[in-house]
N, C-alpha and C positions, 0 to 999 in steps of 0.2 A: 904475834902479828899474824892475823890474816889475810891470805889474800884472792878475791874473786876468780875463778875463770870460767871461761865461757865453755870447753870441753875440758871435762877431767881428762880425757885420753887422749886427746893433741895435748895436754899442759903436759902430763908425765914422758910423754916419747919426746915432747919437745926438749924437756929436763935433762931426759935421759942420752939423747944425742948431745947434749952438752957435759954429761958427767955428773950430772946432778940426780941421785936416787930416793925413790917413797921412804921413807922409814917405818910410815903407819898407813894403812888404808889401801886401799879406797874402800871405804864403808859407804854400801848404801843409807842414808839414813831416811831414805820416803822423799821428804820435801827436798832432800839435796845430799849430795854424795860429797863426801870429806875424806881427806888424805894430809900428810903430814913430810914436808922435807925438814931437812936442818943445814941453817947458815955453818961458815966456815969456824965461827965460834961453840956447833952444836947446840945452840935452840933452836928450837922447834918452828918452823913456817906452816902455819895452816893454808890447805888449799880447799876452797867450796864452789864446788857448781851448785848453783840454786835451781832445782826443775822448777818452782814454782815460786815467786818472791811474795809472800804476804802482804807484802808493804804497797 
């Protein structure tokens, strides 16, 4: 599952005031920076800020 946000870095301090921690990232990737939590079952939650939306 992924999920949008609008700042990678309010989503993770927001996370993180909650208990909730990165697992993976934040990787710049150019068109958009992605990071990685995990649910209470441990898979993976993708996080993407899009700098630029192709679409």
């Amino acid at each position: 599952m992924a999920l949008e946000v609008k700042s990678m870095e309010d989503a993770i301090n927001y996370l993180r005031d909650h208990g909730v921690y990165v697992t993976w990232g934040p990787i710049d990737l150019g068109v958009s920076i992605r990071a990685e939590i995990t649910d209470p079952d441990g898979l993976a939650i993708e996080l993407r800020e899009w700098r630029h939306k192709p679409w």
